[in-house]
C-alpha positions as CSV (number, residue, x, y, z in Angstrom):
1,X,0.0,0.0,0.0
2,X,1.5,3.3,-0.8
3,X,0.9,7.0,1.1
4,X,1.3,10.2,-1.2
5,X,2.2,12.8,1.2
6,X,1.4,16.1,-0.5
7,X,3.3,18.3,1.8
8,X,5.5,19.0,-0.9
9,X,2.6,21.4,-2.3
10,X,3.3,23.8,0.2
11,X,6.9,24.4,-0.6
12,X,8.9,25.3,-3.8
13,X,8.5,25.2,-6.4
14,X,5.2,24.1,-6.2
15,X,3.8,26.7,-4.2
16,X,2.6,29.9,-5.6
17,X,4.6,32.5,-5.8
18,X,3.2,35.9,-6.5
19,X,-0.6,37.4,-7.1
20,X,-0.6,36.2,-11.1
21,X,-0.3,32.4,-9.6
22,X,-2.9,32.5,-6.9
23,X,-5.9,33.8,-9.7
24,X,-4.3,30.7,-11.2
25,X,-4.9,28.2,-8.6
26,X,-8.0,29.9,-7.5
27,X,-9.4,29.2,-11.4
28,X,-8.6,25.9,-10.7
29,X,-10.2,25.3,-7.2
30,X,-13.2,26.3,-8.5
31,X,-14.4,23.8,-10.1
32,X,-14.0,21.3,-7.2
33,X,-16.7,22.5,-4.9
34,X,-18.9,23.1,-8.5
35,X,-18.7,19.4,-9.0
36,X,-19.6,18.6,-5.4
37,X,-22.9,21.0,-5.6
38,X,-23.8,19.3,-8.6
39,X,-23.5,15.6,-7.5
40,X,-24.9,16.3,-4.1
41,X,-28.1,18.1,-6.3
42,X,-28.4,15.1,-8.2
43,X,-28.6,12.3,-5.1
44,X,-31.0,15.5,-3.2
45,X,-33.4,14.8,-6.5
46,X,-33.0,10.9,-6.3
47,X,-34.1,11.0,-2.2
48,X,-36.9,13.0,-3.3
49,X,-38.2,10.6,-5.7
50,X,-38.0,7.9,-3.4
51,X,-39.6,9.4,-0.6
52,X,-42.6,9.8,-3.4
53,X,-42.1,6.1,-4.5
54,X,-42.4,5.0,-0.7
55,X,-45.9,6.8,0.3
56,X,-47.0,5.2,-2.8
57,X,-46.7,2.0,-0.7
58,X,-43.7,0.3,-3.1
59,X,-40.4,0.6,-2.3
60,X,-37.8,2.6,-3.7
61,X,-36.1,0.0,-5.4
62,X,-36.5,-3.4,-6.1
63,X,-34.5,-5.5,-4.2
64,X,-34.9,-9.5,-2.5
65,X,-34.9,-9.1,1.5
66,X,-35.3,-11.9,3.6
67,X,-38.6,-11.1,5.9
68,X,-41.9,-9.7,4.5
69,X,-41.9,-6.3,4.8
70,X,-45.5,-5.6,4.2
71,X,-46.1,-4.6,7.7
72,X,-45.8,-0.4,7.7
73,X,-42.8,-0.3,10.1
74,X,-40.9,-2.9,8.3
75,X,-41.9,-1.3,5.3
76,X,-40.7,2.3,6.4
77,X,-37.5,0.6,7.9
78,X,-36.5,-1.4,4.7
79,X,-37.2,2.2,2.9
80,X,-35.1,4.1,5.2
81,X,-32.4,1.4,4.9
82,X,-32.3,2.1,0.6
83,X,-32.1,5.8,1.0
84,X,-29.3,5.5,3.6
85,X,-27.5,3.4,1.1
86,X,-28.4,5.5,-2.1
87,X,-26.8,8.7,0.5
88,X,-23.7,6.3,1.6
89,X,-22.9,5.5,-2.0
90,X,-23.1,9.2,-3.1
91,X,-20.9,10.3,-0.4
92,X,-18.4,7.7,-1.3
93,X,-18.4,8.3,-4.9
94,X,-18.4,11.9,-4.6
95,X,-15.5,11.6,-2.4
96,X,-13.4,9.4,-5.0
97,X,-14.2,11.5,-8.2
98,X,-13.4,14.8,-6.3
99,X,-10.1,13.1,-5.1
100,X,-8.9,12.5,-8.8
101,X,-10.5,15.2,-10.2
102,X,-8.3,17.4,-7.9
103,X,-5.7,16.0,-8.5
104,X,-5.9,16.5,-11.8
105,X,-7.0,20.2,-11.7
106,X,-3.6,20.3,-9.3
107,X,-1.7,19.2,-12.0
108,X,-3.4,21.7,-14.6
109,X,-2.0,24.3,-12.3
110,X,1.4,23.5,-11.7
111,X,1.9,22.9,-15.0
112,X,0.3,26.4,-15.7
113,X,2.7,28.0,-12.9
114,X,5.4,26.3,-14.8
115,X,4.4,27.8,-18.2
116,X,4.1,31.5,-16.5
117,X,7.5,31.1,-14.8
118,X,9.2,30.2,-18.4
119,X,7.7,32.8,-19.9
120,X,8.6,35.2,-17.8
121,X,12.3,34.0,-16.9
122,X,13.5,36.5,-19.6
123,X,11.4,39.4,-19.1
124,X,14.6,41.8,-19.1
125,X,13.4,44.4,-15.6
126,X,12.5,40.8,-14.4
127,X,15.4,38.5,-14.2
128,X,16.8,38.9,-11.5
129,X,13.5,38.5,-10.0
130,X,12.4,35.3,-11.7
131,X,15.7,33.6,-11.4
132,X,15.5,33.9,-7.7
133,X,12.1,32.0,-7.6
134,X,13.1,28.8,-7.5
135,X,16.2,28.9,-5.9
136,X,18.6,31.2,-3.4
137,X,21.6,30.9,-6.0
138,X,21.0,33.7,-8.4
139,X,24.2,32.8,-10.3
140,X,22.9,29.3,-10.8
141,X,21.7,28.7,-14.5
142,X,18.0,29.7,-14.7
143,X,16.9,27.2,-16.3
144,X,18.6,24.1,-14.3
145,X,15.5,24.9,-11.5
146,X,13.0,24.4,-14.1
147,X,14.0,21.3,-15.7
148,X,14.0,19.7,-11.9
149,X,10.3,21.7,-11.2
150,X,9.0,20.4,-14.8
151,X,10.6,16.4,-13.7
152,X,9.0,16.8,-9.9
153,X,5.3,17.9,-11.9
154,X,6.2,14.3,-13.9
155,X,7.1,12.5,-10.9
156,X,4.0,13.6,-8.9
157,X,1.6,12.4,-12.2
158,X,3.2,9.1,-11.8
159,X,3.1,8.5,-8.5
160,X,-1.1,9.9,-8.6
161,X,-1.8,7.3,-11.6
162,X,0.6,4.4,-9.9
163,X,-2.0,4.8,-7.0
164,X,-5.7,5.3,-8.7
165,X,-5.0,3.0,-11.5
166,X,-6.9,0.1,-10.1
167,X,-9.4,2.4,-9.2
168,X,-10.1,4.1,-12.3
169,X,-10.4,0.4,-14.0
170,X,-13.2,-0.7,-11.3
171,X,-14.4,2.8,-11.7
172,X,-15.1,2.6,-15.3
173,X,-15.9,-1.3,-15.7
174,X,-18.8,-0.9,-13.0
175,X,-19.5,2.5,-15.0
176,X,-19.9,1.3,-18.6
177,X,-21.2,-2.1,-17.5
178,X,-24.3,-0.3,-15.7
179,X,-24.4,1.7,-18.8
180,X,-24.4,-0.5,-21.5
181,X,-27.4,-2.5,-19.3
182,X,-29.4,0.9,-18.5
183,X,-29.4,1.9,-22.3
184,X,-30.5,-2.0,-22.9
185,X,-33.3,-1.6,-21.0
186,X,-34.3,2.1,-21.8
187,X,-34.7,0.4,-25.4
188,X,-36.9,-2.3,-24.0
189,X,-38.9,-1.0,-21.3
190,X,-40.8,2.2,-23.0
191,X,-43.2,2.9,-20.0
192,X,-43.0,6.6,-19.3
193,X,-41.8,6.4,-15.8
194,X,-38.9,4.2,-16.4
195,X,-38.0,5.7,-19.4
196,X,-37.8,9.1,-17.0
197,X,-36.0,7.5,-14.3
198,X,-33.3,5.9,-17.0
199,X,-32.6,8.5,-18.9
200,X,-32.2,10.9,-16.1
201,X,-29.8,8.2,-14.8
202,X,-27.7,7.4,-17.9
203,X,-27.4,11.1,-18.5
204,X,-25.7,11.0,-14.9
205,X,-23.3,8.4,-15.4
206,X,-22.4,10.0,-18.7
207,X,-21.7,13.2,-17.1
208,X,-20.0,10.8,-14.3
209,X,-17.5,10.0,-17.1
210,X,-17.5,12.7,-18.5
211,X,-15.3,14.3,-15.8
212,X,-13.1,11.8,-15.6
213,X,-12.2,12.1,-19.4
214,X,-12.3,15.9,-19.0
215,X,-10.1,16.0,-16.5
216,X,-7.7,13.8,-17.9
217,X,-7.8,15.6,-20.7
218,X,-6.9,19.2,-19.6
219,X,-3.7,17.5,-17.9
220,X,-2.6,16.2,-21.7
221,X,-3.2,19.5,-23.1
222,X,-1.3,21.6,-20.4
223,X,1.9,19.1,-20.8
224,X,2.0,19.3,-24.5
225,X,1.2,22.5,-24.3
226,X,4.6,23.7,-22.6
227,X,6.6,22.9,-26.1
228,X,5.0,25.8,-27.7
229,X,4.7,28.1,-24.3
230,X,9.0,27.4,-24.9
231,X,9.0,28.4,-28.5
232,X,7.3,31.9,-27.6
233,X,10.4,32.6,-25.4
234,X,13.0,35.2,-26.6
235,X,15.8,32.5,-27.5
236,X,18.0,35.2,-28.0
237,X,18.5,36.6,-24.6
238,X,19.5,33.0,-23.3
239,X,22.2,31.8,-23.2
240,X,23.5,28.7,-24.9
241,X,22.9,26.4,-21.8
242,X,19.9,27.3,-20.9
243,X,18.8,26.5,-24.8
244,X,20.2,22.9,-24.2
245,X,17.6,22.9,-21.3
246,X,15.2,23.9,-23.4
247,X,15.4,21.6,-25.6
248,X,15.3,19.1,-22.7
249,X,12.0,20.4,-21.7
250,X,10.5,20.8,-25.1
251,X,11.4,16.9,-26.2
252,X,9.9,15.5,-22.4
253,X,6.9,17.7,-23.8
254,X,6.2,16.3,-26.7
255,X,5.2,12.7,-24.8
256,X,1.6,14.1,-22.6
257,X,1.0,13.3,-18.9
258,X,-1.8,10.7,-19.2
259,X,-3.7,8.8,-16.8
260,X,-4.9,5.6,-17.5
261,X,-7.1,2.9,-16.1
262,X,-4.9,0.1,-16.5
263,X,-5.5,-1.7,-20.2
264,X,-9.4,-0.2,-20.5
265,X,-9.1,3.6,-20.8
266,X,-7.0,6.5,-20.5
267,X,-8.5,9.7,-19.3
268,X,-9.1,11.8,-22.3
269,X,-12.0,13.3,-24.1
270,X,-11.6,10.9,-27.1
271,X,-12.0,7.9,-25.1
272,X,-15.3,10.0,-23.8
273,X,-16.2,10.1,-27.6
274,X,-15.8,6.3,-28.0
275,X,-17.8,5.7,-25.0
276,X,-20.6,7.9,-26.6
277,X,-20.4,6.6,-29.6
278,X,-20.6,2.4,-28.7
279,X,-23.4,3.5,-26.4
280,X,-25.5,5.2,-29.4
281,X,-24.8,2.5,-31.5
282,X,-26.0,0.2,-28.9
283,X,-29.1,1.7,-28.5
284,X,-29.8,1.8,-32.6
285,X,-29.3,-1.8,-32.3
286,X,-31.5,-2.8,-29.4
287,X,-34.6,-0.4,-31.2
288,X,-34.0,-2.5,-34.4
289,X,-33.7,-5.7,-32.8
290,X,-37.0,-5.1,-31.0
């Protein structure tokens, strides 16, 4: 079992440096709480329509249970028992997706910070300024501090996918499994109130995915993104070292930070698209079938 200590955030170079960073990582911490609202919205909704379900005098959802709960206060128990569990499960599973999704928005932002800091390493009434950011040594080569901050942003992606691997593959088995079966049975069940309750449902668990692949995918834009944040730099006012490093970080670059989910997946908007795309096709076939 392996610990990721993120300590490390606080310090340098990861932590922010001067007002321009902060709106940065603000931007970014944003969206965490948004997600949160949304999700918590969603399960608020799906209590709500069990509550109705129950004072209809049919539980929430269909399950086998040992006893006959006819009588009203086994009834009410059993009821109260599948809400608890509908709240449980959204707690948990808001808790995992807002773990990686932060993670992922953290990465965003260092990997922003990083592309501010190179572009403003040769800012000429700023150099001085810029090469003391990283480092107490301001006759150090500039550049040395950013190759190690751009291989410690690398190393933290590594370590964050080693870790959530396995958990992105249950994640999205159990996710495209349920999906695949709730589009089957949207196509075979056309009463109005399942069809309601499924499709509000699959459009959840699409949005579920959704910002997994999203996420994913902003952290493969941002790393390939720093090869042409380099080429924007005034080469000229460099000196011939500092190119070199450049170089360095302009080849590492050109391979993305990805997360994947073992063999199934990796985190990215086309695999979204794929998803969406077998899932329509799916559903064309099960209408034509029927």
């Amino acid at each position: 079992m392996q610990i990721l200590s993120l300590n490390f955030l606080f310090y340098k170079p990861f932590k922010t440096c001067n007002e321009e960073e902060i709106i940065i990582q603000m931007k970014y911490d944003y969206h965490t709480p948004s997600y949160t609202i949304l999700a918590l919205f969603s399960a608020t909704g799906a209590i709500i329509g069990e509550v109705l379900t129950a004072l209809q005098g049919i539980l929430p959802y269909r399950i086998w249970i040992p006893y006959d709960y006819t009588p009203i206060l086994l009834f009410w128990l059993t009821s109260l028992h599948e809400m608890l569990a509908l709240i449980f499960g959204t707690f948990v599973n808001i808790a995992t997706e807002i773990l990686l999704l932060g993670f992922c928005l953290q990465m965003c932002a260092q990997l922003e910070f990083f592309t501010h800091r190179l572009q403003r390493m040769v800012e000429p009434d700023e150099k001085k300024e810029v090469c003391n950011l990283l480092t107490n040594v301001p006759n150090r080569n500039r550049l040395s501090e950013h190759v190690y901050y751009h291989l410690r942003i690398i190393r933290f992606a590594e370590m964050v996918n080693e870790i959530f691997s396995e958990i992105l593959f249950v994640q999205f088995f159990a996710s495209i499994l349920i999906l695949y079966s709730s589009v089957y049975y949207l196509s075979s069940h056309l009463t109005v109130i399942d069809f309601m309750k499924l499709t509000i449902f699959t459009f959840c668990m699409f949005v579920q995915i959704f910002v997994y692949c999203w996420a994913g995918n902003e952290v493969i834009l941002k790393s390939t993104g720093l090869s042409e944040a380099a080429c924007q730099i005034d080469w000229i006012l460099m000196t011939i070292s500092e190119r070199k490093d450049l170089l360095m970080i302009m080849k590492r670059s050109i391979r993305p930070i990805k997360f994947t989910s073992s063999f199934l997946v990796t985190l990215s908007l086309d695999s979204y698209a794929n998803v969406n795309t077998n899932n329509k096709t799916n559903v064309f076939l099960s209408y034509y079938l029927i």
